[in-house]
PDB file with one MODEL, atoms N, CA, C and O in Angstrom:
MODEL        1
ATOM      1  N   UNK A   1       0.839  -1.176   0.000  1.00  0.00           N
ATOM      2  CA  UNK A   1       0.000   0.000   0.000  1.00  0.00           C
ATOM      3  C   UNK A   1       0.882   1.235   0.000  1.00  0.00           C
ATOM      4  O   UNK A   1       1.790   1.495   0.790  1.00  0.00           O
ATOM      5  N   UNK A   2       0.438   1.967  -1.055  1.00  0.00           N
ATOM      6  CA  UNK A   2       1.374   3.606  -0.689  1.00  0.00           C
ATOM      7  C   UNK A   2       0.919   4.532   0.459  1.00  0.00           C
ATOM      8  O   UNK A   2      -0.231   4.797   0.807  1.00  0.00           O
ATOM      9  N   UNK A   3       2.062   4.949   0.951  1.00  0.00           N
ATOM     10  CA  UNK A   3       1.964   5.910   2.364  1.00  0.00           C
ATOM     11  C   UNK A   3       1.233   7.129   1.918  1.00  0.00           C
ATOM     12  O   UNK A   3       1.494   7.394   0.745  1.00  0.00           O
ATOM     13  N   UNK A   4       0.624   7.730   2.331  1.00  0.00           N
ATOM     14  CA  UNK A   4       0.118   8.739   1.567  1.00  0.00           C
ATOM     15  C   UNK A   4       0.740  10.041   2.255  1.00  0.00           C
ATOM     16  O   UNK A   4       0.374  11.145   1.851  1.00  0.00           O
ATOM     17  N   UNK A   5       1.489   9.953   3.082  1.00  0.00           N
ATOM     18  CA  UNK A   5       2.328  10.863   4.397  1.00  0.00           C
ATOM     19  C   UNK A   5       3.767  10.942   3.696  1.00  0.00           C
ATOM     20  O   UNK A   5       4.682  11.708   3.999  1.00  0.00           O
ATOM     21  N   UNK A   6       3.752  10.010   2.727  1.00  0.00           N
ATOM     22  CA  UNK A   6       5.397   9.941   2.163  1.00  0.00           C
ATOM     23  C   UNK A   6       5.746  11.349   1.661  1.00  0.00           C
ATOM     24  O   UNK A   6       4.968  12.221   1.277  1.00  0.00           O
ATOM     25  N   UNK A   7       7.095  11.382   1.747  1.00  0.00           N
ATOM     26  CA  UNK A   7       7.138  13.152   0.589  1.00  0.00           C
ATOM     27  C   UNK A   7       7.755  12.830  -0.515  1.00  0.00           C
ATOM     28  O   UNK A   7       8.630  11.986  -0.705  1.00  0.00           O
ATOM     29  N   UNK A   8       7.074  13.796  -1.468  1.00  0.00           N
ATOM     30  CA  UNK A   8       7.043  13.328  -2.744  1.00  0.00           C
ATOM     31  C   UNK A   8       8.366  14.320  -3.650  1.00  0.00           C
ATOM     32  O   UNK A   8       8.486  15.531  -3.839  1.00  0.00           O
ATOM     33  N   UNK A   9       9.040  13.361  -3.973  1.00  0.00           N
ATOM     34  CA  UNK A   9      10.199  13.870  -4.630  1.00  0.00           C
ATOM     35  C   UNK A   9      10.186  13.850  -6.416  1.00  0.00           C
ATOM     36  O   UNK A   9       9.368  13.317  -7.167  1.00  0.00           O
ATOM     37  N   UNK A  10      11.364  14.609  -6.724  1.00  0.00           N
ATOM     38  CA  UNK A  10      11.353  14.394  -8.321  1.00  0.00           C
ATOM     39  C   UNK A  10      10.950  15.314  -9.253  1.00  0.00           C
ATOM     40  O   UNK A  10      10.855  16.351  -8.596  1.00  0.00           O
ATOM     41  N   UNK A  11      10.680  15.542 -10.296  1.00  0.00           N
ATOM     42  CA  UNK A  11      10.206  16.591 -11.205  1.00  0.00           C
ATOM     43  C   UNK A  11       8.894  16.954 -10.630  1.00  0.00           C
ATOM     44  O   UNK A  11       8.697  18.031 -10.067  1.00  0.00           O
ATOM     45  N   UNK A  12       8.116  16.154 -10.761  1.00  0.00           N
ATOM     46  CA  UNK A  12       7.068  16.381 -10.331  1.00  0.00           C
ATOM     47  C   UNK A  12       6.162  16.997  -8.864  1.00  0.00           C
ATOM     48  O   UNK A  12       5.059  17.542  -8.847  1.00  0.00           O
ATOM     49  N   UNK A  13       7.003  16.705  -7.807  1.00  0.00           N
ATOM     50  CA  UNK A  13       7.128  17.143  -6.852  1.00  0.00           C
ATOM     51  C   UNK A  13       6.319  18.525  -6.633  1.00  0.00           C
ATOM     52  O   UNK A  13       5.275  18.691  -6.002  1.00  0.00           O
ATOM     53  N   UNK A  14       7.288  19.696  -7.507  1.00  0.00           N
ATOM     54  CA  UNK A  14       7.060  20.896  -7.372  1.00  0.00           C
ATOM     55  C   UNK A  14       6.118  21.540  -7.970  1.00  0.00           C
ATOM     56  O   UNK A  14       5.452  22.474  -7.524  1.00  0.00           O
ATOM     57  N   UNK A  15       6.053  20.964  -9.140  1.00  0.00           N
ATOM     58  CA  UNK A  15       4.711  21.286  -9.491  1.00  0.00           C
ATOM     59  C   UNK A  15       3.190  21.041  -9.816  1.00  0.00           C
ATOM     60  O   UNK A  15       2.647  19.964 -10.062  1.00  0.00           O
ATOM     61  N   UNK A  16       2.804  21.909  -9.776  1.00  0.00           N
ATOM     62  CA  UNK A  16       1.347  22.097  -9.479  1.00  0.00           C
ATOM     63  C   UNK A  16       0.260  22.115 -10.766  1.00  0.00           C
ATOM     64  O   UNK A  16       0.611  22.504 -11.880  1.00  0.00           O
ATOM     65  N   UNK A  17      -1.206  21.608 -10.451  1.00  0.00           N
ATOM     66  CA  UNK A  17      -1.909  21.723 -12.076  1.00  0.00           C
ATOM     67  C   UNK A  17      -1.711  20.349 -12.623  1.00  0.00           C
ATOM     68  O   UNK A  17      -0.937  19.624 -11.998  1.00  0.00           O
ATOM     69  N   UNK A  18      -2.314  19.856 -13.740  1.00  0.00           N
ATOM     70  CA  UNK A  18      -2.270  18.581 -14.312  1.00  0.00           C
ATOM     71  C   UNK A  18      -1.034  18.716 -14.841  1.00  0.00           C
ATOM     72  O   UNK A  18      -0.466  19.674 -15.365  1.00  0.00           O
ATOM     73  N   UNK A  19      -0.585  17.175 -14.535  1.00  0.00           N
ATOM     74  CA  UNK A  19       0.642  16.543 -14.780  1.00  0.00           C
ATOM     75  C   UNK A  19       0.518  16.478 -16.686  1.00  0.00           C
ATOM     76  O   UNK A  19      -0.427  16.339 -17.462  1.00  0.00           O
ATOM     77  N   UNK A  20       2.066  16.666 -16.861  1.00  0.00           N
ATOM     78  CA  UNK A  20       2.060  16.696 -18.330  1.00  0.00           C
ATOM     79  C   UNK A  20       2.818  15.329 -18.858  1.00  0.00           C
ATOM     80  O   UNK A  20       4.016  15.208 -18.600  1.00  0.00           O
ATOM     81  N   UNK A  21       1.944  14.021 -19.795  1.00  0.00           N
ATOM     82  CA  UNK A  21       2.166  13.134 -20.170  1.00  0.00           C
ATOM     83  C   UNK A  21       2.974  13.586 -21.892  1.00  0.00           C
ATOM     84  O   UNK A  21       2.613  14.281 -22.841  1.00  0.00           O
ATOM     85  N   UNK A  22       4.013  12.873 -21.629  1.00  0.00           N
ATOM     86  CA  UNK A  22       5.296  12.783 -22.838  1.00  0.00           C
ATOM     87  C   UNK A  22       4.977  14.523 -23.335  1.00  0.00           C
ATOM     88  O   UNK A  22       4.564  14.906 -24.430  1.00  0.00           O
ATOM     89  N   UNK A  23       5.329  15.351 -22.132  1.00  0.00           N
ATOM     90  CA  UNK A  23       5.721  16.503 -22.794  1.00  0.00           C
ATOM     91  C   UNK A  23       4.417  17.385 -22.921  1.00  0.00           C
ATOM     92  O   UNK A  23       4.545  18.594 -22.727  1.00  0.00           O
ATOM     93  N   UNK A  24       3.186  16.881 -23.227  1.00  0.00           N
ATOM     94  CA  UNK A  24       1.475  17.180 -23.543  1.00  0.00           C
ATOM     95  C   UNK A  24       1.033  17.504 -22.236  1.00  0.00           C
ATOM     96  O   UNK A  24       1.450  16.858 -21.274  1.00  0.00           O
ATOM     97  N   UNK A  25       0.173  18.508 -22.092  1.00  0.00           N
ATOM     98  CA  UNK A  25      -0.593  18.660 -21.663  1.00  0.00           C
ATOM     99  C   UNK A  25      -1.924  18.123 -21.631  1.00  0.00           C
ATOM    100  O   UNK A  25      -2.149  17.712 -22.769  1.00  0.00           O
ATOM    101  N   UNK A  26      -3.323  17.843 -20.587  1.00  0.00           N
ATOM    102  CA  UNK A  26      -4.670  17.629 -21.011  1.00  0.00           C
ATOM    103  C   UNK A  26      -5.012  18.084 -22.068  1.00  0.00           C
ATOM    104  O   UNK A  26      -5.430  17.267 -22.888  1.00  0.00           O
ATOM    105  N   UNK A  27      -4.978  19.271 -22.390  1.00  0.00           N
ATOM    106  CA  UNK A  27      -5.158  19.976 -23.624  1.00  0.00           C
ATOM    107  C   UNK A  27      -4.856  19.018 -24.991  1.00  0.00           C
ATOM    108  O   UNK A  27      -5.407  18.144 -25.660  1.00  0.00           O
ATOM    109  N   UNK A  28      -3.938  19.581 -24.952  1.00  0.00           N
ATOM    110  CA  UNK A  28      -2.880  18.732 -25.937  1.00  0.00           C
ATOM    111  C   UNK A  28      -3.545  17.398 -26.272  1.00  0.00           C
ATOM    112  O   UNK A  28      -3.732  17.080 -27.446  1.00  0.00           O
ATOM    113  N   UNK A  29      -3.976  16.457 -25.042  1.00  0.00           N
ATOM    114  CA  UNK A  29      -4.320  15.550 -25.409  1.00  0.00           C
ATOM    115  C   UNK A  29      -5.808  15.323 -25.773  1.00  0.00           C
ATOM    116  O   UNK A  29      -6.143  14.222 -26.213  1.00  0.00           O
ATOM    117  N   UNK A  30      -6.671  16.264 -25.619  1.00  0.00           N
ATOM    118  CA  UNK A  30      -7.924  16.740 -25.806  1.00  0.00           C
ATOM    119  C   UNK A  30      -8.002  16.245 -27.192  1.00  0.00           C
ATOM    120  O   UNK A  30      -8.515  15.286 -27.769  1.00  0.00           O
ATOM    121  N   UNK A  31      -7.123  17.520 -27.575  1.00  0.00           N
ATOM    122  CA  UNK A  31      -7.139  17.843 -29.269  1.00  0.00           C
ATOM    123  C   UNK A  31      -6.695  16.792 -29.915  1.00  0.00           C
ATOM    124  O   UNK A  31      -7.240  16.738 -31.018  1.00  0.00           O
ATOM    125  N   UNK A  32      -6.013  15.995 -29.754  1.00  0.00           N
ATOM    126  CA  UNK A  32      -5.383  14.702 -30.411  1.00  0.00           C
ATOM    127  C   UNK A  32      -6.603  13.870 -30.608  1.00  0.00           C
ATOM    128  O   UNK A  32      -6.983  13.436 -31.696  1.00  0.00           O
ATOM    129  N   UNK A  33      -7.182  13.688 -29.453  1.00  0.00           N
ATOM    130  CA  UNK A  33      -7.845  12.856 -29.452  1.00  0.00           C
ATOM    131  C   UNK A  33      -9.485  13.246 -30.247  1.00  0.00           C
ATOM    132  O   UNK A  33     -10.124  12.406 -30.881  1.00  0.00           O
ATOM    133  N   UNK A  34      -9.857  14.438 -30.066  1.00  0.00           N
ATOM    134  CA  UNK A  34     -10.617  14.849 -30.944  1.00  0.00           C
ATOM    135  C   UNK A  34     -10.268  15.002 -32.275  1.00  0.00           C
ATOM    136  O   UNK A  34     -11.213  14.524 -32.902  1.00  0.00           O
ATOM    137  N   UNK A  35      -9.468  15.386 -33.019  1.00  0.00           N
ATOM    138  CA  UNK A  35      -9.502  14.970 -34.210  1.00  0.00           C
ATOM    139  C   UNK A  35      -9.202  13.698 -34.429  1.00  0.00           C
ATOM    140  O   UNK A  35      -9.688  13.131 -35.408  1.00  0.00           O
ATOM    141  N   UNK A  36      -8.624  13.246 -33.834  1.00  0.00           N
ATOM    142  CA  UNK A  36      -9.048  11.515 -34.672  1.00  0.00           C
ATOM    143  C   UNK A  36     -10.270  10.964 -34.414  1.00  0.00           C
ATOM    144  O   UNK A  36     -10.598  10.308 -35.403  1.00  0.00           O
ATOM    145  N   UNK A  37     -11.142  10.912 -33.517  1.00  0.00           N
ATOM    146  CA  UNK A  37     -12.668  10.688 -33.727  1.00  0.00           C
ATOM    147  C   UNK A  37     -13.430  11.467 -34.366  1.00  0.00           C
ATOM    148  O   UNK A  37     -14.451  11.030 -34.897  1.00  0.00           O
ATOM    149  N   UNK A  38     -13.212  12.279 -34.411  1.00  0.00           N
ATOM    150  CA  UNK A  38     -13.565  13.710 -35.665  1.00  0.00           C
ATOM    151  C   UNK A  38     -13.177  13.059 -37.309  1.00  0.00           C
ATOM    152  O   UNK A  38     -13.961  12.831 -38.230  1.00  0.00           O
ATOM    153  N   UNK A  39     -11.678  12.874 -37.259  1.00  0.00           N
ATOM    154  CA  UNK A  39     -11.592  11.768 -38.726  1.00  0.00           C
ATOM    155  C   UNK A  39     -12.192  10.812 -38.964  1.00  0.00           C
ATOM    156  O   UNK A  39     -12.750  10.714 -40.057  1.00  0.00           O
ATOM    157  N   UNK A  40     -12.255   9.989 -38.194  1.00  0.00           N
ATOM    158  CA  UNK A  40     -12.846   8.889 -38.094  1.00  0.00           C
ATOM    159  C   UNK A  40     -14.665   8.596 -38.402  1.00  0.00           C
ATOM    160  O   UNK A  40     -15.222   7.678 -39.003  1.00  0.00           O
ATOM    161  N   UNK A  41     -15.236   9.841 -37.683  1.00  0.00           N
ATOM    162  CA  UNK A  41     -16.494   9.696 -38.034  1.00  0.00           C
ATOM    163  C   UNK A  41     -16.292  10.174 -39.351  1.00  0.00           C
ATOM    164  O   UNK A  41     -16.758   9.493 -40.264  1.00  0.00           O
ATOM    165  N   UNK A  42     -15.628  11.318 -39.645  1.00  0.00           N
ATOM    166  CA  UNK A  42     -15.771  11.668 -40.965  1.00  0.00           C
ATOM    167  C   UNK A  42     -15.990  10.189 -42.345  1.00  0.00           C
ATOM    168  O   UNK A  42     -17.084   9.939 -42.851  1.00  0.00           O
ATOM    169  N   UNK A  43     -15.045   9.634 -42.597  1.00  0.00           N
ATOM    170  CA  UNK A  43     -14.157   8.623 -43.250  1.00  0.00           C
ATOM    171  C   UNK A  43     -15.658   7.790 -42.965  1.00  0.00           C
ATOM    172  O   UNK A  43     -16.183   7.513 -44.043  1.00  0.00           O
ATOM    173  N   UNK A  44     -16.496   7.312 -41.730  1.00  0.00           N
ATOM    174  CA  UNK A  44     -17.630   6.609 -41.458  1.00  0.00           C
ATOM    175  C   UNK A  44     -18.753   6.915 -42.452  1.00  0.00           C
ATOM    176  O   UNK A  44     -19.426   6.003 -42.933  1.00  0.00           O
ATOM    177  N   UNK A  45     -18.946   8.163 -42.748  1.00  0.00           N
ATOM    178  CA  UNK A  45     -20.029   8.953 -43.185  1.00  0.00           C
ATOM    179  C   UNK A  45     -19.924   9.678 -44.607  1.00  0.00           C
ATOM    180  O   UNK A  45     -20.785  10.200 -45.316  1.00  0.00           O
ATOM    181  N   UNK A  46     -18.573   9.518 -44.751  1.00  0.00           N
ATOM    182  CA  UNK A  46     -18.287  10.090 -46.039  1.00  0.00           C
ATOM    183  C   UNK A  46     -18.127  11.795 -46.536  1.00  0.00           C
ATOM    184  O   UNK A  46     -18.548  12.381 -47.533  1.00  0.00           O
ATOM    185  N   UNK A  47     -17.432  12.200 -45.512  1.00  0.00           N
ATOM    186  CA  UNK A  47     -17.730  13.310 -45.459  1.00  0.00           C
ATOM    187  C   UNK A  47     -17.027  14.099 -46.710  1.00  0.00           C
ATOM    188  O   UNK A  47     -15.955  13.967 -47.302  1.00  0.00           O
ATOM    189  N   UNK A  48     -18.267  15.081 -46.838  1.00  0.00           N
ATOM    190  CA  UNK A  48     -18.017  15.484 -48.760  1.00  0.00           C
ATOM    191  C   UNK A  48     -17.248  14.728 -49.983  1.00  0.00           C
ATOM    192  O   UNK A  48     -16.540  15.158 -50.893  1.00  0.00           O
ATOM    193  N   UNK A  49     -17.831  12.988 -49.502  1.00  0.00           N
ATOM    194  CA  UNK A  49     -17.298  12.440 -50.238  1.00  0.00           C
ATOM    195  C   UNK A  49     -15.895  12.196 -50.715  1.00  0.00           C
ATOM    196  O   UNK A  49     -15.668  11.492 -51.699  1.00  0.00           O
ATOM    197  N   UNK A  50     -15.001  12.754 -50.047  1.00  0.00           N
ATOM    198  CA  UNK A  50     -13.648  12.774 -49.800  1.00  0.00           C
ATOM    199  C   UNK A  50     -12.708  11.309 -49.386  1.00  0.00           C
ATOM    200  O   UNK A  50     -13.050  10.539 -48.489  1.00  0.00           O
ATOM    201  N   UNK A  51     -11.364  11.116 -50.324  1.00  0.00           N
ATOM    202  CA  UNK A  51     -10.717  10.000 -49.986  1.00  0.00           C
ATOM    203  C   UNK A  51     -10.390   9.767 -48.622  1.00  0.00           C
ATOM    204  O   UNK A  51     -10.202  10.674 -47.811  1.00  0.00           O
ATOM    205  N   UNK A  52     -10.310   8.362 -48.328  1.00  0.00           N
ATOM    206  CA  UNK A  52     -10.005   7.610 -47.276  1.00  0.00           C
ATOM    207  C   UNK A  52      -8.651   8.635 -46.536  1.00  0.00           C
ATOM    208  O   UNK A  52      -8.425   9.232 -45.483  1.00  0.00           O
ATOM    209  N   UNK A  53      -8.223   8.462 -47.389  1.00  0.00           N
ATOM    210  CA  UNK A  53      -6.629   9.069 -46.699  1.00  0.00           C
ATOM    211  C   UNK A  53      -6.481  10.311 -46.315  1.00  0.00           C
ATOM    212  O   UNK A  53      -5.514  10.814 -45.742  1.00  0.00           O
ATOM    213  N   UNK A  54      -7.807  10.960 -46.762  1.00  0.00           N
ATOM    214  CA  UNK A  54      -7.814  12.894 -46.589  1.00  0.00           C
ATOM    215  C   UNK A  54      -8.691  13.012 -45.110  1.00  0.00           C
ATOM    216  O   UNK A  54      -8.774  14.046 -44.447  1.00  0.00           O
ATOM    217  N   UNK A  55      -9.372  11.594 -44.735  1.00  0.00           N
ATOM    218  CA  UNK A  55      -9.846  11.549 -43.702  1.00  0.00           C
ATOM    219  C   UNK A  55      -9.244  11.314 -42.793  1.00  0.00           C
ATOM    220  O   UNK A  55      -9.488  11.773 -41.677  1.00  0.00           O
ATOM    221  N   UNK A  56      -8.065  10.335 -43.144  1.00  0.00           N
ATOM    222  CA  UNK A  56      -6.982   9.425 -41.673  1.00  0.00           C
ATOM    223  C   UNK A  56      -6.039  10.491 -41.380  1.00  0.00           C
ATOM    224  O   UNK A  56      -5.371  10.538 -40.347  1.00  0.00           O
ATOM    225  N   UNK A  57      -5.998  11.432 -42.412  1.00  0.00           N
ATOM    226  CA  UNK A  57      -4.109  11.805 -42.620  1.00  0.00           C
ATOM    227  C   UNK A  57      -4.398  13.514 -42.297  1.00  0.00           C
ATOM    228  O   UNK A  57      -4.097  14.103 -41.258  1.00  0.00           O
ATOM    229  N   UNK A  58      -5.001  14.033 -43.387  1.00  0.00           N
ATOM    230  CA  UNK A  58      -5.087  15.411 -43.588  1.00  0.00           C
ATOM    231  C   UNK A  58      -6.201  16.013 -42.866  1.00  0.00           C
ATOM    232  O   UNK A  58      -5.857  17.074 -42.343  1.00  0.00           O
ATOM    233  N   UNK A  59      -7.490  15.682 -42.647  1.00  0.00           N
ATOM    234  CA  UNK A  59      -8.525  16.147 -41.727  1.00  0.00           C
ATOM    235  C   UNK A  59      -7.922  16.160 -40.040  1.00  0.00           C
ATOM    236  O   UNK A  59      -7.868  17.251 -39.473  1.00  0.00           O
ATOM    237  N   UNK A  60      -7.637  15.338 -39.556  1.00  0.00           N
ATOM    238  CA  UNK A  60      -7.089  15.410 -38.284  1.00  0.00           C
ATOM    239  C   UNK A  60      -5.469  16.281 -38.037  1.00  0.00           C
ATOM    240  O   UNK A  60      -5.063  16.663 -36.940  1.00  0.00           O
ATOM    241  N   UNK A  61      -4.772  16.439 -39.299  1.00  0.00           N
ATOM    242  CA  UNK A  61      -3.781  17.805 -38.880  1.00  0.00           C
ATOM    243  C   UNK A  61      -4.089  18.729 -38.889  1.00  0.00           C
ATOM    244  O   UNK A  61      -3.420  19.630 -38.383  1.00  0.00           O
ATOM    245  N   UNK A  62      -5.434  18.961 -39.565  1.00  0.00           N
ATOM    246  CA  UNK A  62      -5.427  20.357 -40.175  1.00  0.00           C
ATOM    247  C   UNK A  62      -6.627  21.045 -38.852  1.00  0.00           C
ATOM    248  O   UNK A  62      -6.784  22.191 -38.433  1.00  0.00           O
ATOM    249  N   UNK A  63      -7.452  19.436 -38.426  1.00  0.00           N
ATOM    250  CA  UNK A  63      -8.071  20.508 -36.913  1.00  0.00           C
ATOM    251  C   UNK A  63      -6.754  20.444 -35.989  1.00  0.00           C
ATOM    252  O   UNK A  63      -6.643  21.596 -35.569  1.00  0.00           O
ATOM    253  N   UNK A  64      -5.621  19.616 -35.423  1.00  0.00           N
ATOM    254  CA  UNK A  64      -4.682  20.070 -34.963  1.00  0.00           C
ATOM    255  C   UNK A  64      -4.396  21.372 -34.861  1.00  0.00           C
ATOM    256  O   UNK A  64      -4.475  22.126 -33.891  1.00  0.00           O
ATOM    257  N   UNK A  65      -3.890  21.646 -36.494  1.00  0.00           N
ATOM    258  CA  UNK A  65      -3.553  23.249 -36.668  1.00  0.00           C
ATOM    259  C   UNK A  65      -4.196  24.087 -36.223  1.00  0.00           C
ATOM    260  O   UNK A  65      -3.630  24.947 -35.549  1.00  0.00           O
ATOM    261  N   UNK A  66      -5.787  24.154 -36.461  1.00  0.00           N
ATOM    262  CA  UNK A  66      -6.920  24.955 -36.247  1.00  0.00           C
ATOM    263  C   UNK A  66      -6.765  24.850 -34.541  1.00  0.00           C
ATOM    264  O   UNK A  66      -6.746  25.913 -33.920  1.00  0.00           O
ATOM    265  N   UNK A  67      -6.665  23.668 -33.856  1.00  0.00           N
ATOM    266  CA  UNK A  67      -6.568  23.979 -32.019  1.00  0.00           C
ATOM    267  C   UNK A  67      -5.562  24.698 -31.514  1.00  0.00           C
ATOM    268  O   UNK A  67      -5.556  25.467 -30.553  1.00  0.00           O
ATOM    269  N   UNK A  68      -4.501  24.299 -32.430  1.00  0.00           N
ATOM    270  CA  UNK A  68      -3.219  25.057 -31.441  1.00  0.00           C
ATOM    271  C   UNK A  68      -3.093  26.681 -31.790  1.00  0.00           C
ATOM    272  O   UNK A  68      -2.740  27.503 -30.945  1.00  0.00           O
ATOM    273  N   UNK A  69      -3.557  27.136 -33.649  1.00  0.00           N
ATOM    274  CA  UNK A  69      -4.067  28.611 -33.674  1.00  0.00           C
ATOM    275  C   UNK A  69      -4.896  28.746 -32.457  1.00  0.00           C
ATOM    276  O   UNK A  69      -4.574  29.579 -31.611  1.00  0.00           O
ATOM    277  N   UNK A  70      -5.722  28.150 -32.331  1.00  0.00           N
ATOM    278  CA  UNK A  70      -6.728  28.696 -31.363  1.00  0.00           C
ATOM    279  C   UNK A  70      -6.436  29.365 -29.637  1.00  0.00           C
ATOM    280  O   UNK A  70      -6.784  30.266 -28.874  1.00  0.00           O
ATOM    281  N   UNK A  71      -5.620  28.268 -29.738  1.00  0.00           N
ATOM    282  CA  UNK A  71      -4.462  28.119 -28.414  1.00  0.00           C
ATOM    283  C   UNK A  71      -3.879  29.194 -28.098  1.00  0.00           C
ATOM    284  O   UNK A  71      -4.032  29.912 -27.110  1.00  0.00           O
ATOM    285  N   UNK A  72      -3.119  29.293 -29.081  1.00  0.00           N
ATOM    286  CA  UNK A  72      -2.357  30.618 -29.338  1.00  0.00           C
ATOM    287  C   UNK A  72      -3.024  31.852 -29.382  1.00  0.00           C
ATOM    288  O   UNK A  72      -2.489  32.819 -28.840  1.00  0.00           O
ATOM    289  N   UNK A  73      -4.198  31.979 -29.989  1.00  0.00           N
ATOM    290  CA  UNK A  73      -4.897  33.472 -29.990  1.00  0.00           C
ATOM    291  C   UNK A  73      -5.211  33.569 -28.535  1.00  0.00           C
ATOM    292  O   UNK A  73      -4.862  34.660 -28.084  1.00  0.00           O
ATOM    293  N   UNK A  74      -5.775  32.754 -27.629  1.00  0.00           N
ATOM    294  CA  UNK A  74      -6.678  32.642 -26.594  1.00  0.00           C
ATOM    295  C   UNK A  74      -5.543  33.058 -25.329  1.00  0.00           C
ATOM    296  O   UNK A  74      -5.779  33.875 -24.439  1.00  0.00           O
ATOM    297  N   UNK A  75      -4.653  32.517 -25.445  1.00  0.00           N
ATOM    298  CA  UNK A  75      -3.337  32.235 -24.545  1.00  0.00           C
ATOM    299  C   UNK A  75      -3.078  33.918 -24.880  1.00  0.00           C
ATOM    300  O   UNK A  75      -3.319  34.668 -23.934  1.00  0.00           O
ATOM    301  N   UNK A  76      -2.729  34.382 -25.824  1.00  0.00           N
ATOM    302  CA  UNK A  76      -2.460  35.934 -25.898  1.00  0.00           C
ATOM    303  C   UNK A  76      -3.064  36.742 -25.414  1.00  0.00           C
ATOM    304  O   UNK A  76      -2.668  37.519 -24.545  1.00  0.00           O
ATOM    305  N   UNK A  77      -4.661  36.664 -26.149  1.00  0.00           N
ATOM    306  CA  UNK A  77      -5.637  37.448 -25.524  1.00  0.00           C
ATOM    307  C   UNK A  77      -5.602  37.168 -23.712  1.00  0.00           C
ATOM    308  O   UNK A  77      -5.440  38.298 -23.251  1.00  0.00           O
ATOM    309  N   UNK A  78      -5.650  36.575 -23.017  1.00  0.00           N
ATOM    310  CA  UNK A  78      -5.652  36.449 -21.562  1.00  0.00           C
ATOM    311  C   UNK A  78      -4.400  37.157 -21.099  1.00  0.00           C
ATOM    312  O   UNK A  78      -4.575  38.019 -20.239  1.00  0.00           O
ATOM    313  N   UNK A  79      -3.108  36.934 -21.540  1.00  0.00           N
ATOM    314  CA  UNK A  79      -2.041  37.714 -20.983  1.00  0.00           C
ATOM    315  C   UNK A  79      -1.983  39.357 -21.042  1.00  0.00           C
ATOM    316  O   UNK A  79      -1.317  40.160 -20.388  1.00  0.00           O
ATOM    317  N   UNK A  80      -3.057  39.548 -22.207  1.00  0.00           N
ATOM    318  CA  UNK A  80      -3.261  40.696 -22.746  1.00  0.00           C
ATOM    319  C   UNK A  80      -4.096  41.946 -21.474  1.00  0.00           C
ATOM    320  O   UNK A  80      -3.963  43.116 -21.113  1.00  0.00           O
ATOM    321  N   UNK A  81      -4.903  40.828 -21.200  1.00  0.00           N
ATOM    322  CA  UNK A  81      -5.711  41.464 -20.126  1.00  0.00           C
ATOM    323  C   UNK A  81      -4.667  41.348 -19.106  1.00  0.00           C
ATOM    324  O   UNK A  81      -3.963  42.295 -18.756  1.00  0.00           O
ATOM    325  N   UNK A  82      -4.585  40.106 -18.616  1.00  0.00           N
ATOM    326  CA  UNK A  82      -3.814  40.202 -17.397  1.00  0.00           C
ATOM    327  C   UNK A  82      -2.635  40.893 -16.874  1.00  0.00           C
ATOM    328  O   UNK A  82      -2.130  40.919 -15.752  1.00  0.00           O
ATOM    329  N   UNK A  83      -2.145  41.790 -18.677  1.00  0.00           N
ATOM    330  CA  UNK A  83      -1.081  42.722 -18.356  1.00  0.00           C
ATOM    331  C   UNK A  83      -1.698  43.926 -18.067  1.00  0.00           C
ATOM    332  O   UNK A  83      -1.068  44.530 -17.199  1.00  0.00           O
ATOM    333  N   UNK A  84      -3.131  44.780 -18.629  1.00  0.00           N
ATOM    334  CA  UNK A  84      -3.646  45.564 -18.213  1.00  0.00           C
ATOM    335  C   UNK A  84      -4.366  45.793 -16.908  1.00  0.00           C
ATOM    336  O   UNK A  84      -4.471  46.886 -16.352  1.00  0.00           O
ATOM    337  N   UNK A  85      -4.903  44.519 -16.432  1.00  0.00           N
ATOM    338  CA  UNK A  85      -5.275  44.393 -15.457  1.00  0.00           C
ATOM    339  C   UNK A  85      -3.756  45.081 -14.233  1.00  0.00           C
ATOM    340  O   UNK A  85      -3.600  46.110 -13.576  1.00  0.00           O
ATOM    341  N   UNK A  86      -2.979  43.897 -14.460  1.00  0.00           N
ATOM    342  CA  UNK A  86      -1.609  44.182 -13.603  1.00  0.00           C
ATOM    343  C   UNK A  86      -1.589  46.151 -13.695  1.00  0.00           C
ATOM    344  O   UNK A  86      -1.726  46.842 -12.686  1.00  0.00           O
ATOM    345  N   UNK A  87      -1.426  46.630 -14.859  1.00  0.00           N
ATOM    346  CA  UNK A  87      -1.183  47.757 -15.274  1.00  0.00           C
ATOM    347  C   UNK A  87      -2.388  48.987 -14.374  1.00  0.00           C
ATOM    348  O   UNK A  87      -2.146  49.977 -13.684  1.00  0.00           O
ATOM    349  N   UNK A  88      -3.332  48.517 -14.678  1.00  0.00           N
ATOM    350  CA  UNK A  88      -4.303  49.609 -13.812  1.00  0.00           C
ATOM    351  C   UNK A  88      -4.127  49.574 -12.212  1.00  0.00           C
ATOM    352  O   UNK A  88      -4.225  50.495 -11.400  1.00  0.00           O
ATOM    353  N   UNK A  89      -3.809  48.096 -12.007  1.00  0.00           N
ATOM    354  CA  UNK A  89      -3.480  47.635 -10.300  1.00  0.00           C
ATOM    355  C   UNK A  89      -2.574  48.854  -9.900  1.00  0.00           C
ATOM    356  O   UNK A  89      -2.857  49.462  -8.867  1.00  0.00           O
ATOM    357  N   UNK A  90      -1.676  49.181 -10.536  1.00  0.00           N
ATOM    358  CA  UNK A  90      -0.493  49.946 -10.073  1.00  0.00           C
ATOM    359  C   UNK A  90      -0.579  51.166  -9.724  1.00  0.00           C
ATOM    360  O   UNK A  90       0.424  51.771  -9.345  1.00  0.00           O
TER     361      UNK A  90
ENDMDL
END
């Protein structure tokens, strides 16, 4: 049985927030995982009639791309405030 009183050493130790698997974040793994069931139904259903391979290969990078733009705008916009915010604090 693990001690639950033990102290916890190692990278992980110090920090705080969901643990990041091979480098990824939840996020990260959100999006992975949504576009490939996102391809997948596609490729099921035939979506706009489009080849097999534009469903396995190219539909799931290209919402990739579309999450991590997204990422990126969203992640800016918040620092954006949070620098004005900081800024009026003063």
């Amino acid at each position: 049985m693990i001690d639950p009183k033990a102290a916890r050493t190692g990278e992980n130790a110090t920090t705080s927030g969901p643990p990041k698997l091979g480098g990824l974040d939840q996020l990260d793994w959100l999006m992975i995982v949504a576009s490939v069931l996102l391809g997948t139904v596609a490729k099921q259903h035939h979506f706009l009639d489009l080849p097999d391979g534009f469903h396995e290969w190219v539909l799931p990078f290209l919402l990739m791309a579309a999450g991590y733009k997204a990422r990126a705008i969203v992640s800016e916009l918040i620092e954006g405030r949070r620098a004005r915010a900081k800024n009026l604090g003063d």
